[in-house]
C-alpha positions in Angstrom: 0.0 0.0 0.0 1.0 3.5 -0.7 2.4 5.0 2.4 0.9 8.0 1.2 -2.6 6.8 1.5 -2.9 7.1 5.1 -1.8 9.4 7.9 -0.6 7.7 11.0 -2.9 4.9 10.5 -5.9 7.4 9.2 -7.1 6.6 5.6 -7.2 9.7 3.3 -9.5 9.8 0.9 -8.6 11.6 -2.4 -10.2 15.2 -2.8 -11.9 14.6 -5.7 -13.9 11.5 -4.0 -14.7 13.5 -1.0 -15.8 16.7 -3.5 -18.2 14.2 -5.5 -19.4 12.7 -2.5 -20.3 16.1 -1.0 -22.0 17.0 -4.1 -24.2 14.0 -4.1 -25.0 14.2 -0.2 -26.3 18.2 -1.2 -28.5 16.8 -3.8 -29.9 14.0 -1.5 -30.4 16.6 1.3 -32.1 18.9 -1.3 -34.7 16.6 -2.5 -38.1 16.8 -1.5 -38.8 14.6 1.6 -40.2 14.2 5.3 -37.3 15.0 6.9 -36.5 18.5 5.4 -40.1 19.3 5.0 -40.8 18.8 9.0 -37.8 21.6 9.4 -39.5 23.3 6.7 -42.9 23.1 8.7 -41.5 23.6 12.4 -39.1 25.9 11.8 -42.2 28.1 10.1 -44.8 27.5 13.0 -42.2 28.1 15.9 -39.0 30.0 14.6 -35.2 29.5 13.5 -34.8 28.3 17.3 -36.9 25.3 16.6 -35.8 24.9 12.9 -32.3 24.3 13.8 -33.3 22.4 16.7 -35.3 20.0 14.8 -32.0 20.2 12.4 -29.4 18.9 14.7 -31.4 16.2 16.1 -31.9 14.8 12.8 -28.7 15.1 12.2 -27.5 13.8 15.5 -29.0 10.5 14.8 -27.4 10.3 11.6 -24.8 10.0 13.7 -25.9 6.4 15.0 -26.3 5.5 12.0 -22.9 6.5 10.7 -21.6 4.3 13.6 -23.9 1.4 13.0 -23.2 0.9 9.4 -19.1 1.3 10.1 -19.4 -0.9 13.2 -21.7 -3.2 11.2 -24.5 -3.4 13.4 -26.8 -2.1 10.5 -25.7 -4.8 8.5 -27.2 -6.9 11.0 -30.3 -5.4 11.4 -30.6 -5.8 7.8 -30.1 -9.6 7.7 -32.4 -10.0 10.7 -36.1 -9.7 9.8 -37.8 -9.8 13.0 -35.0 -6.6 14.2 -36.0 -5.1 10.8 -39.4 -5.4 12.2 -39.7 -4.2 15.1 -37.4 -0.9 14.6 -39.6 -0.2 11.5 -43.0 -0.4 13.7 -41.4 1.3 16.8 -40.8 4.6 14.3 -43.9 4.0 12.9 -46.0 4.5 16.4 -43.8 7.1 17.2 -44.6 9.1 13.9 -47.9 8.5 14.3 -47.7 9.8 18.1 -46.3 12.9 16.6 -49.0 12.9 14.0 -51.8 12.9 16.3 -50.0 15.9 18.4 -49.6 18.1 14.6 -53.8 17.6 14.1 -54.9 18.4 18.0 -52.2 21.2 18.1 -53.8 22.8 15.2 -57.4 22.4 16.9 -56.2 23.9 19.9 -54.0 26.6 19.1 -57.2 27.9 16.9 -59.4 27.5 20.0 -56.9 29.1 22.2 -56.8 31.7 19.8 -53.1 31.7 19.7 -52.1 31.0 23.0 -51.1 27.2 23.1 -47.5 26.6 23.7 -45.0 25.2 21.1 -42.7 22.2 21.9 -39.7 23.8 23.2 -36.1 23.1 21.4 -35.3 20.4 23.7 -37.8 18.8 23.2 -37.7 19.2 18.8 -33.6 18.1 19.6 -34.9 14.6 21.1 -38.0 14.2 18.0 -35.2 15.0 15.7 -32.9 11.9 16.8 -35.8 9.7 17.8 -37.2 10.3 14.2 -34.3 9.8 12.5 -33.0 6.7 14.2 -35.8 4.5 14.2 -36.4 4.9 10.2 -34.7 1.6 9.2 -34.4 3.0 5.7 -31.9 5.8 6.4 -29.2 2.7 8.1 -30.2 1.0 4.3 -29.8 3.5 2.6 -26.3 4.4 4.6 -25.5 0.8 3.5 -25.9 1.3 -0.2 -24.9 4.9 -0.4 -21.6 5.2 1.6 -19.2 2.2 1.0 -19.1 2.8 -2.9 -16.8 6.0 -1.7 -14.6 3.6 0.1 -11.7 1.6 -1.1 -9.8 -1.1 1.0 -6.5 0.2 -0.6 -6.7 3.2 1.2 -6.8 1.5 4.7 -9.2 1.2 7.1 -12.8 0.6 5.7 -14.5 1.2 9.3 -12.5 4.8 9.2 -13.5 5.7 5.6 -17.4 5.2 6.8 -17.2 7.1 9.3 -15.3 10.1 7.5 -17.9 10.0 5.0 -20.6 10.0 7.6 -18.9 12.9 8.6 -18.8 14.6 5.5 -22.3 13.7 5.0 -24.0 14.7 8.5 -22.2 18.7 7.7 -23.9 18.6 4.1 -27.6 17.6 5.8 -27.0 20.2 8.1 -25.9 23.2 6.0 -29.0 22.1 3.7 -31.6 21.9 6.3 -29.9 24.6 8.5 -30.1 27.0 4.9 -34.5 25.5 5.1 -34.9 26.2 8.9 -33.4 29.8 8.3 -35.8 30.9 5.1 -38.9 28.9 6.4 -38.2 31.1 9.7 -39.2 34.2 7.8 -42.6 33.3 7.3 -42.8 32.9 10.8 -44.6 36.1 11.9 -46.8 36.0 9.0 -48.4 32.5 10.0 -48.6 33.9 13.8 -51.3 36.2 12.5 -53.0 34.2 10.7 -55.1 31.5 11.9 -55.8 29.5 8.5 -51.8 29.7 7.9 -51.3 27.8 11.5 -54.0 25.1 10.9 -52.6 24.3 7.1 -48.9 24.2 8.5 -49.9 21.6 10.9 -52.0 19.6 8.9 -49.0 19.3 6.5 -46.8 18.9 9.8 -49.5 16.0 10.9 -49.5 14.2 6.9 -46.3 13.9 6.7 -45.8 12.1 9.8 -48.9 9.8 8.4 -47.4 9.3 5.3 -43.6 8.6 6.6 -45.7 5.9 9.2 -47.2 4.3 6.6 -44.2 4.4 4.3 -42.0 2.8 7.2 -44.7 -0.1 7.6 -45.0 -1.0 4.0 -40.8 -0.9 3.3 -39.3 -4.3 3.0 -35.4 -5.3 3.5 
């Protein structure tokens, strides 16, 4: 092995990998989908506070998952049906628990006429990570996505993983951070008006619905 290729014992990985694997985790981040469209939503009910809340817990479970796939613990939960299982249903009843809270938050911030409380950014931290990890399909994905940016020659395969976990957690949370920071601007606009608040967490309460039901139906 080139003794250039690693660093005392650190695998580099060429620039032009890490550049192309940077550009593809943008793109990914950027594409339409429950995760950026619940900062999208909470960011513009609640603030940039609770945006970038809901935005590092996300992103803090990606960090799990980073581990789990270099550590191969994903790969197991992959090959095991009845794990599979029950992570996919756990998420599932938690989505659906956040669901229910989006439609009666809606009905009673309307009632209240504007004075029910918003989760704080604790609180939108823990969702974030809670969401994040029990979705089966983000370790699967991880799976797929991140070993074809490794290579055996360059050392340590465990240490590649995890440097493009790296390298993919900062790209998820410059792209949601950017969403949490515009959606924020509506913000005062949808605390004065009452439709805005019950569409924002209708959407808020659908896509948790749909996610749900898109986490039951998924198959290894």
């Amino acid at each position: 092995m080139d003794v250039l290729s690693t660093i005392q014992g650190i695998p580099v990985i060429p620039g032009d990998v890490l550049l192309g694997f940077f550009a593809a985790s943008v793109i990914l981040a950027l594409a339409p989908g429950p995760d950026n469209i619940f900062v999208l939503t909470q960011s513009a009910l609640t603030g940039r506070l609770s945006g970038i809340a809901t935005v590092l817990g996300l992103c803090t479970g990606l960090v799990a998952h980073t581990a789990a796939v270099a550590l191969g613990v994903a790969g197991l939960v992959q090959g095991s049906e009845t794990g599979f299982t029950l992570l996919k249903f756990a998420g599932a009843c938690y989505l659906l628990y956040l669901a229910w809270h989006a439609f009666r938050a809606s009905a009673v911030r309307l009632a209240a006429g504007g004075g029910a409380r918003h989760p704080g950014a604790g609180r939108l931290y823990g969702r974030g990570i809670i969401m994040n990890i029990t979705n089966p399909k983000v370790s699967l994905f991880f799976i797929a996505f991140l070993p074809q940016f490794a290579d055996p020659e360059r050392g340590s395969v465990m240490l590649q993983l995890l440097i493009l976990g790296g390298v993919f957690i900062v790209s998820t949370c410059l792209v949601f951070g950017s969403i949490a920071l515009l959606a924020g601007t509506l913000g005062p606009w949808i605390g004065r008006s009452a439709r805005a608040q019950r569409v924002m967490h209708s959407m808020a309460g659908v896509v948790f619905v749909v996610l749900a039901l898109s986490l039951v139906a998924s198959e290894r």
